[in-house]
Structures are given as structure tokens and as C-alpha cells.
TIVEXSE-906698 format. One record per residue (C-alpha): x, y, z; residue in one letter. Coordinates in steps of 0.05 Angstrom, whole numbers, plus 5000, padded with zeros to 4 digits. Layout:
// residues N
XYZA
...
// end
This chain:
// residues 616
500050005000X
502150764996X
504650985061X
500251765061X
501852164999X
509152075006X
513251674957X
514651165009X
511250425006X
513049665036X
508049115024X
508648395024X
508748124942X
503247784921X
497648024966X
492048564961X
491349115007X
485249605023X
486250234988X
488150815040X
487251525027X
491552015081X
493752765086X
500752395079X
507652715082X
508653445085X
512954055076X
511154715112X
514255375115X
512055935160X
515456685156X
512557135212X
507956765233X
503756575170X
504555915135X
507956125068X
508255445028X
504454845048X
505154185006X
505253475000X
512253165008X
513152674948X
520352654943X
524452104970X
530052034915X
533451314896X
539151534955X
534251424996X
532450744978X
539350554972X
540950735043X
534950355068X
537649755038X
545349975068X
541349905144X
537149355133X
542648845087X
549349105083X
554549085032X
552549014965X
554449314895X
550049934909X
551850494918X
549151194929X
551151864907X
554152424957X
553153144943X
560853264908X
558152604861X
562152144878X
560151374892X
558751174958X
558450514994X
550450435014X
553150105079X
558650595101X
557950945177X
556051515175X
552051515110X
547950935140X
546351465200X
540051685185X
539552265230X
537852995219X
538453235296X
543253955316X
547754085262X
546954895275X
550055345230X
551954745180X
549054845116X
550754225083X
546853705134X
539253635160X
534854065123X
538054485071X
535654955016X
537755224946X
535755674882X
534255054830X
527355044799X
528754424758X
524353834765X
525753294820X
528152654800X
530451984825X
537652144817X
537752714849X
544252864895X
545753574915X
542454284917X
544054884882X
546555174943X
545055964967X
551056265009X
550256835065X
544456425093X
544856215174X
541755515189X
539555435258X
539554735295X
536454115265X
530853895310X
527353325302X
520953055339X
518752435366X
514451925331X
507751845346X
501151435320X
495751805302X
489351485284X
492351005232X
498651375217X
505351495246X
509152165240X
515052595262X
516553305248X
523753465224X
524354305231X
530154755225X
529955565226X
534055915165X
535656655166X
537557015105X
542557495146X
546657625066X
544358305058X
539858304999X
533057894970X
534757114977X
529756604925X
529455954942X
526455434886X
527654804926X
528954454993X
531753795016X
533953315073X
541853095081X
544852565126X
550952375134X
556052765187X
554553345230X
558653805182X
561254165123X
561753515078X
560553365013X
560652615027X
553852735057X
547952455019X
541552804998X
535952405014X
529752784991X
528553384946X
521953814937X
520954454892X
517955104919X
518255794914X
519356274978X
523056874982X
526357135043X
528457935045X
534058125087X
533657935155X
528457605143X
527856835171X
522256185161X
521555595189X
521954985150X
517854335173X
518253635140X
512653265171X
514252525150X
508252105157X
507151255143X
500650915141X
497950265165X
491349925154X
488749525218X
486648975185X
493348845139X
498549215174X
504149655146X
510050115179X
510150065250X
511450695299X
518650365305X
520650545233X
520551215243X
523451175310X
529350765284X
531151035209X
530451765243X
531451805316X
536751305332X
544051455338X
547451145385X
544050625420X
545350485505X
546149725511X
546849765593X
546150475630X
549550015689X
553549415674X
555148935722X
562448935729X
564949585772X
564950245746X
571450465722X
577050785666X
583750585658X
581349895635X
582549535569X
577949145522X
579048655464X
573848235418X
575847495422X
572646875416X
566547305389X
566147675455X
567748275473X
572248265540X
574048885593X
580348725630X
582549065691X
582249895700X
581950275763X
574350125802X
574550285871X
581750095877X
585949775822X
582849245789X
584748535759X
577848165746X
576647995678X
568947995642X
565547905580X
560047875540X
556247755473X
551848305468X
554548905516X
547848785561X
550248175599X
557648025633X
560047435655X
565747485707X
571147055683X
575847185738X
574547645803X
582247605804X
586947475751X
593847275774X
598047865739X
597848495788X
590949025793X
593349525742X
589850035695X
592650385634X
595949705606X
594949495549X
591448995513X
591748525437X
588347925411X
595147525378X
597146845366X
589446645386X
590446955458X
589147615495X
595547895529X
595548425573X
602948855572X
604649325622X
600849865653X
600650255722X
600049815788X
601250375839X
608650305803X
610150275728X
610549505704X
613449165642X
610448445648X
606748005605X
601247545612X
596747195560X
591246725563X
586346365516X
580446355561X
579347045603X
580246595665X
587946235667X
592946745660X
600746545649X
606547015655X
610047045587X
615347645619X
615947825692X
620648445669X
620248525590X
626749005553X
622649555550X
622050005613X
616550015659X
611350365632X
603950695629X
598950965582X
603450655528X
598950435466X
599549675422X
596949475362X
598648765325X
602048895259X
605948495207X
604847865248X
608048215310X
605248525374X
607949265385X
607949785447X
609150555430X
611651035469X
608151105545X
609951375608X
616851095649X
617151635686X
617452195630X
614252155561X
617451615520X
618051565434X
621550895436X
617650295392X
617949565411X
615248885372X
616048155394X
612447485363X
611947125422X
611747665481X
617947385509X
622747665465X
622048495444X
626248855392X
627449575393X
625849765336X
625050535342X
628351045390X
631551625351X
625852125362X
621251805300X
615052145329X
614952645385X
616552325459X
608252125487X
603651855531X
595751775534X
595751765453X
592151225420X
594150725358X
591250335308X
593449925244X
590350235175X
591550255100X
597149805121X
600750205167X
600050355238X
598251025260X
599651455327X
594151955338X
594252545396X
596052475470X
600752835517X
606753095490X
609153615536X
601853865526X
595953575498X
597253535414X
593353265357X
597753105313X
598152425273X
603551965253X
604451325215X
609750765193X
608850095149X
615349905187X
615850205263X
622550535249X
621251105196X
614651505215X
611451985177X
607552615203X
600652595168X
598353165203X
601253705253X
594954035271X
588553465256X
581253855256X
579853515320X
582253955386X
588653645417X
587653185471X
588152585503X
585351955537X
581251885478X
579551255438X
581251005373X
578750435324X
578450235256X
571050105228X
568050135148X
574650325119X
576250915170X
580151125237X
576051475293X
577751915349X
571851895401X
571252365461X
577752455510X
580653065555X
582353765515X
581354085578X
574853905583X
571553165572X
569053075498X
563552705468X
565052875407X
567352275350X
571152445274X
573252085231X
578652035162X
579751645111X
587051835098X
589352185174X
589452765140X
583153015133X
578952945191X
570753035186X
567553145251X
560652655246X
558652955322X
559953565362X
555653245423X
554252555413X
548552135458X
553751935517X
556552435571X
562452795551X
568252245582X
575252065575X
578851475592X
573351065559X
574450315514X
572950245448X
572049625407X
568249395341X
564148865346X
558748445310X
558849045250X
557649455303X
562350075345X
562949955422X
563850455482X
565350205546X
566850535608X
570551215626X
571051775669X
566352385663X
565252755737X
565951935761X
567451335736X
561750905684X
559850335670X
556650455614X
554950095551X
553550445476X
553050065402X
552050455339X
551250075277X
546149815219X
540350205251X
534849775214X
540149195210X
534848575185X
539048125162X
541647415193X
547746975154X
545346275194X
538946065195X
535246355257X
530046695276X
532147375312X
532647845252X
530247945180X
522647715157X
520647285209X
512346995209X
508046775263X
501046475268X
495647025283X
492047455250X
490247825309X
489448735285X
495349005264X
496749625320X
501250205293X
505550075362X
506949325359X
513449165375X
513548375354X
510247855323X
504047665359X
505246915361X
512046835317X
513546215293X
521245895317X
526145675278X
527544855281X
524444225256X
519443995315X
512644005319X
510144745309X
516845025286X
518845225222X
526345225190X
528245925176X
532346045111X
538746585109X
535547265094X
536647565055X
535346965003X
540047284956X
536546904893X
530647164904X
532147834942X
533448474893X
538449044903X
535649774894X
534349854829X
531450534782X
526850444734X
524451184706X
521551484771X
521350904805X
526650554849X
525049934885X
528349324929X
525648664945X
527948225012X
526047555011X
526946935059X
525246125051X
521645845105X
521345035096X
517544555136X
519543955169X
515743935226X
510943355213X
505043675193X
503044305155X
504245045180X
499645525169X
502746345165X
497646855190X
503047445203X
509547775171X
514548225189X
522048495188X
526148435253X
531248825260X
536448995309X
532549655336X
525349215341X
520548995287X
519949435229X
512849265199X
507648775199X
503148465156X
496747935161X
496047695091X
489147645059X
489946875049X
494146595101X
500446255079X
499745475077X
506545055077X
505044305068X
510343875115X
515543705074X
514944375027X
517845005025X
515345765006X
519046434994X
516447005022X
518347694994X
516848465016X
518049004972X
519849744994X
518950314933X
520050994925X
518051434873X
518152194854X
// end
């Protein structure tokens, strides 16, 4: 069905729906006081489809257009961030205007920008059902302060990162005509609206709430190990593990978990000393923890291959005692950089076996540092801020550990340290840390050159000290000190995520048994079906069924994707499908009773397919 007058629809192939007619999607403007343009909002362009597909599937030979034209990935953070919010004074992001009266069209990817124009802040509303529809206002103030007669022909809503970039996608695109004298300023209102019918479902109030609202995502506001900062974390053994750190005193119990919500303790106390600003690596299939502060600078080394048994690989390593020292694993070699022995250090260090360490590096390659951060990228590792004999952002790198190269004296980000670093869809990130103040803010490049901030304030306190890892496609944040110490928990990934590589039930279309009214607010299947082969239960195919499933695809002012999933019965006896929806990692997406329930014979199998289409 037609989600309102918008150019948004999902329906499940091959079944009829009640016609609906709604006031649909809108675009107001009001200029003092008096509504100055008020029109349906048709104009979701292919990007928009595309980037659906990024969230809900992943990788795929897709890809969208950014506003310089260039080809972008459809699953790349932060195009695949689908929020408007704050963004004052930036031009290029939320809702943004220009002087083109040409026609929309499906391939639409940039305005024709107006300068000497002041954007206020992005702010978007929350979701809500009404009646049988769900909307949210998206509203931004822009002042023509340029000192003579602005006309604006067209309007349109940009994702991507909270600033100045042209990698930032333009998602929608509407023609108008308003006209703002000097000093003169309007308000500009998308009100985004999806339909349901009651009887044979549609978008669900969690759409909206997940392709718009949500950013970063709080797995645990309290988790159950001990606050703290000063603490390490790894990904191993598809877990993600926090190692030590200073709680109430200095710590040594070891925890993890496999979704950031639950922790198991492995050990309360893990036979190398309490210590926090060590070190930790995942090498040779084991975690090691090097070095670190124990009330006294330490240079030992301990590894294990279960979070629980620790052995001592070096009780006094080459390298001095040290602190706040960073490691990455690299050309099949563990490595520690610079740190703290007493005074900042510059010296570089590898061993393949934590035993034995070469000194590879110690005639001043990089400034002397501590509290800096390092990752591996582009085939090189890289050195990124910290405390030199002040706080610096500047950012080195070497493919060897001897020769390094300064990539940048002065990076966009302010200079700090106890930040955190990772690598995550082809680019390093600087998240939060101390510039005199705690940050919250997170940038990212592409070449540690060129850094693009994504957020000036993101949704966790301002912090330093904090862990960062990247996990099940997603980006981790553990931990830290703010005005105390956290314990914490934040993802960000696929928002609408929906797809699942084995064959399970927890994400992508999954089907149930009633055909109970579809409610605008539901949250889950009312009676879903399991996965398995007993009695009742249904084996669930990978989704997407890539021989069946369809990429975004444009056909004149049409684009279009299809996801599709097998479901085959073995359970003994026929199964009978009376609901339909997409799971994904935010909640269920939409739902749908079909007309004719879905009958799979024991021993059968059926495809089931839902189409999303945009059109301008």
C-alpha cells in the first residue's frame, strides 16, 4: 500500500491491500507567523532507497551518490546514520535549501546551494501514531542574514555527518518557491508521515523511530562489572572482554559478554597484578595484557586463551616500565609505543611471542608521548594525539615501526588525550577524551589527514578514559570517566540491520501464526513462529535469500528493492502463516496479516518476499 501521499511504500508481494487515502507527508514553511508554502512531500529520491537497503542488508554493489558525486558505499557509517538532529549553522546536513527550479528526479544528489544564509539547529520530533498513521516533524529555522533578497526554488533533507561535507547524501528533494528579504527568517517543517491499515498492517511506529531517531544506541546504562577507566577491552572468541582498569581500587577481574547487556565474570582475580592503563591485543589466538600502572610502572606480560587462566609470558620485558603506552598487532608482531616510564617516552617495541622484544625505534621518530592512541590502517599503523609536553593532535604513521611519517601536525579535532581510537567501514576514529574538558565528540578520516567531525555532542556524557571496540558490525563504548567513573554500555551500527547469515530466527522477515489487528505500536510478532524442525516450528532460511532478494534498482521514477526469505517445513504436519514482518536489530519494522494465510504443506517449502518503493 502507499504509506500517506509520500513516495514511500513496503508491502508483502503477492497480496492485496485496502486502498488508503491520508493527508500523507508534508512540507511547511512559515515566515512571521503565516504559513507561506504548504505541500505534499513526494520526494524520497533513489539515495534514499539505497540507504534503506545499506541498514537493513549490508554490503552490496550499490551504491549511492554524495553531494560532490562521487560513489558511495550504501553500507558505510556515517551515510547509513539516518539522522537529521543539531547540526546548527551547517548548511550542508539536515534540512537544507537552494535556488534550482528544475524538476525532481530519482537521481537527484545535491542542491544548488544559496551562500550568506544562517541555518539554525536541526530538531527533530518524536514519533507518534495518530489514528492509523505514524509521523515525526523534522524542523530547522533559516535566516537570510546576506544583505539583499534571497529566492529559494527547492528544499531537501541530508544525512550523513554533523558538518561541512560533501560526502553527505541528499535523501529527499521538493520544489517551491519562497523568498526571504534581508533579515528576514522561516521555518521549514518536513512532517514525514507512514500509514497502516488495521486489518493488513504496514510501517510500524518503530520505523520512524529507528531510520530517524536512533544514533547511538545504550546497551546497559549500568553494567555489572564495577564502574571504572583505565581498563582495556579486546573482541575474542566472538566476545567482547574488559580487562582490569581502576574501580574502587585497582582492578584485575576479567568479564565479558556477547551482546554488551550481559557480563559474565571470568575471573574476580586474575593472577598478573590490579593495574589500569595497560594494554591489551588479541595475537597468536590469545589476549595478552602488557604493562600498565600498578601503583608502580610494570613491564610484564601475561596471556591467556580463556579470560580465566592467566600465564606470565615476561615478569620484566626489555622495554621500561611503563603506562598509558598504546599496542596494536602488525605484520604478524605485537607492538607497544611510546608511554609513560617516568617521562614521556618515543621508543617502539615488537616481539612474536611476548617473550622476546626488539627495539625497533628510538631516535625521536614521532614526538616523545603518553595517553595517545594507535591503530593499524591502509597497512600502516598510526599514532594519533596524546600528551606530549601538552595535549597535541597531531598524527603519525609507519608500514615498518622505524621510519614514521607526520600525516598531520594540527588534525581538525582539538588536541587531547585519553581518547579512543578504532578502525570500522574503511576509517580511523577519534571518540571523546580530555582537551581540557571531557568530549563527546567522535571524527573520523579516511587518509589521517583530513578529519570530518560526524558529532559535536554525541548521545553519551562527555568522558575520557573510555574503551572502544568493534564488534558484530557494530562500534562499542565502554566505560570512562566523566565527573565519576561508568559503567556504561553504547553500540551504533546498521540501525534497521534485518538481516541474519545462519538460519535463525532473531532478525530479517520472520512469520508467526495470528492474524490478530495490526496496532501501529506493535513491537513483535504476535505469536512468531521458531526456527527448528519439531512439531510447530518452522526452518528459517538465510535472509536475505540472495536468489530471490533484489538490490535497489531505478526504473524511470521508480526505484524499488525486494527482501525475501525461505521458510521450509519439516515439522510433521503443515504450518499455516497468519503474520509477517522484518526484525531488525532496533525492534520489528512492519507487519503484515495476509489476505489468504500462507499454507506450507510438511515437507514443502515457500519464499516470502516484501517489497519497499520509492517514487518521485
Amino acid at each position: 500500500m502507499r504509506d500517506g501521499s509520500h513516495n514511500l511504500e513496503c508491502r508483502l508481494e503477492g497480496f492485496e491491500y485496502k486502498p488508503v487515502s491520508k493527508s500523507g507527508s508534508r512540507l511547511k514553511i512559515e515566515k512571521n507567523g503565516k504559513v507561506i508554502h504548504d505541500g505534499a512531500f513526494r520526494s524520497f529520491t533513489s539515495n534514499f532507497m539505497k540507504l534503506l537497503y545499506g541498514n537493513m542488508i549490508g554490503s552490496g554493489t550499490v551504491t549511492v551518490t554524495d553531494l560532490n558525486g562521487d560513489a558511495s558505499a550504501i553500507d558505510d557509517y556515517p551515510n547509513v546514520k539516518m539522522n537529521f538532529a543539531d547540526g546548527s549553522t551547517i548548511q550542508k546536513f539536515g534540512i537544507g535549501v537552494g535556488s534550482s527550479a528544475t524538476a525532481v528526479a530519482s537521481d537527484d544528489n545535491d542542491l544548488t546551494w544559496v551562500s550568506a544564509l544562517t541555518y539554525g539547529a536541526v530538531v527533530v520530533g518524536a514519533p507518534a501514531v495518530d489514528g492509523t498513521t505514524v509521523k515525526v516533524d523534522i524542523t530547522r529555522e533559516i535566516s537570510n542574514t546576506s544583505g539583499s533578497t534571497k529566492a529559494l526554488y527547492e528544499s531537501g533533507l541530508i544525512i550523513g555527518s554533523e558538518d561541512e561535507s560533501d560526502e553527505n547524501i541528499l535523501i529527499a528533494r521538493d520544489t517551491l518557491a519562497v523568498t526571504l528579504l534581508n533579515n528576514e527568517k522561516a521555518t521549514w517543517t518536513y512532517s514525514i508521515v507512514v500509514d497502516f491499515d488495521s486489518t493488513t498492517g504496514g510501517f510500524v511506529k518503530n520505523f520512524l523511530d529507528s531510520f530517524i531517531i536512533a544514533n547511538w544506541i545504550q546497551a546497559t546504562a549500568s553494567a555489572n562489572w564495577d564502574t571504572r577507566y583505565g581498563h582495556t577491552s579486546v573482541v575474542f572468541d566472538d566476545k567482547m572482554w574488559i580487562i582490569g582498569g581502576y574501580a574502587a581500587n585497582y582492578a584485575n577481574d576479567v568479564w565479558y559478554s556477547t551482546d554488551g547487556e550481559t557480563w559474565t565474570q571470568a575471573t574476580a582475580t586474575a593472577p598478573f597484578t590490579a593495574r589500569q592503563a595497560h594494554t591489551s591485543v588479541v595475537f597468536d589466538n590469545k589476549m595478552w595484557v602488557i604493562g600498565g600502572d600498578t601503583g608502580s610502572a610494570s613491564n610484564d606480560v601475561y596471556y591467556s586463551t580463556d579470560g580465566a587462566t592467566w600465564t606470565l609470558c615476561a615478569k620484566t620485558a626489555p622495554f621500561t616500565a611503563r603506562s598509558a603506552h598504546t599496542s596494536v598487532v602488525f605484520d604478524d608482531k605485537m607492538w607497544i609505543i611510546g608511554g609513560d616510564d617516568g617521562s614521556v617516552d618515543n621508543d617502539v617495541w615488537y616481539s612474536t611471542d611476548g617473550a622476546t622484544w626488539t627495539l625497533c625505534a628510538k631516535t625521536d621518530p614521532f614526538t616523545s608521548r603518553s595517553d595517545h592512541t594507535s591503530v593499524v590502517f591502509d597497512s600502516k599503523m598510526w599514532i594519533i594525539g596524546g600528551f606530549t609536553s601538552a595535549v597535541s593532535n597531531d598524527v603519525y604513521y609507519s608500514t615498518d615501526g622505524e621510519t614514521w611519517t607526520l600525516c598531520a601536525k594540527t588534525a581538525s579535532f582539538s588536541a587531547r588525550r585519553y581518547h579512543a581510537s578504532i578502525v570500522s567501514s574503511d576509517k580511523m576514529w577519534v571518540m571523546s577524551g580530555y582537551d581540557g574538558s571531557t568530549r563527546n565528540d567522535i571524527y573520523y578520516s579516511t587518509d589521517g589527514a583530513t578529519w570530518i567531525q560526524v558529532d559535536a555532542s554525541t548521545d553519551w556524557t562527555a568522558r575520557s578514559y573510555l574503551e572502544s571496540v568493534v564488534f558484530n558490525d557494530k562500534m562499542w563504548i565502554m566505560g570512562g570517566y566523566d565527573t565519576g567513573q561508568l559503567n556504561d554500555v553504547w553500540e551504533y551500527g546498521q540501525q534497521l540491520k534485518s538481516t541474519e547469515e545462519i538460519s535463525v530466527d532473531t532478525y530479517g522477515i520472520i512469520v508467526g501464526t495470528s492474524d490478530g489487528a495490526f496496532s501501529g505500536t506493535g513491537t513483535a510478532l504476535t505469536a512468531k513462529i521458531s526456527h527448528g524442525t519439531g512439531a510447530g516450528e518452522i526452518k528459517y532460511g538465510v535472509c536475505p535469500n540472495t536468489g530471490v532478494s533484489s538490490e535497489p534498482a531505478t526504473v524511470g521514477s521508480t526505484t524499488s528493492m525486494k527482501i525475501a526469505r525461505s521458510f521450509e517445513n519439516i515439522s510433521g504436519s503443515s504450518i499455516t502463516i497468519k503474520e509477517v514482518g522484518i526484525q531488525s536489530v532496533n525492534g520489528l519494522l512492519c507487519r503484515f496479516v495476509p489476505t489468504t494465510p500462507i499454507v506450507i504443506a510438511n515437507g514443502a517449502s515457500e519464499v516470502v518476499s516484501i517489497v519497499f518503493e520509492s517514487e518521485v
